[in-house]
C-alpha positions, 0 to 999 in steps of 0.5 A: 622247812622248804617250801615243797614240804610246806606245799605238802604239809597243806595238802596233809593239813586239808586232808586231815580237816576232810578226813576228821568231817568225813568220819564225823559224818559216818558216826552220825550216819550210823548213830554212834554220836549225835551232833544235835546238840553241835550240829555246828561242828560239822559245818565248821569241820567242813568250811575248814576242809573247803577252805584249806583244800582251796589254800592248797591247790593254790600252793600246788598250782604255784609250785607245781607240786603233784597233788595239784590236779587231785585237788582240782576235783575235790573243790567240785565235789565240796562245791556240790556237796551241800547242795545234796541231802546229808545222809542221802547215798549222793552226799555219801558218793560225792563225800567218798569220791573225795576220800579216793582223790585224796588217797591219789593225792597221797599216792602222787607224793611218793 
């Protein structure tokens, strides 16, 4: 594996961390799970996006790969986000403004 592919494949493994915890995040929202008893799970889930999207803005920035700037933002919003009341529509809208940075990302690897 070279190494744009492997700057690429961070930046898909930061976007499946954010995904999983963005779709956690929605089924508790709705009720369909309880994370009572594992509430810890989305923190994990979280730290592990956060940290993954810093690993691979770095990697971008260092080989100049497209998503690069995408990531930029989407730190800002993690940044914000657990300062923001969770299942409150500003933890909903800085969540979903991740989700559409992310899909640009994804459109920028083409």
């Amino acid at each position: 594996m070279d190494e744009p592919e492997r700057g690429a494949l961070i930046f898909y493994v930061a976007m499946v961390f954010f995904l999983a915890n963005f779709a956690l995040g929605i089924l508790v929202q709705f009720r369909v799970v309880d994370t009572k008893p594992f509430r810890w799970l989305h923190h994990a889930l979280f730290f592990a996006a956060f940290a993954s999207a810093a690993v691979a803005a770095g990697v971008g920035f260092l080989q100049g790969a497209p998503y690069r700037w995408v990531l930029l933002p989407v730190l800002i919003l993690f940044a914000v986000l657990p300062r923001v009341r969770a299942g409150t529509p500003g933890h909903a809208a800085l969540a979903g403004g991740a989700l559409i940075l992310y899909a640009a990302g994804c459109v920028w690897m083409l």
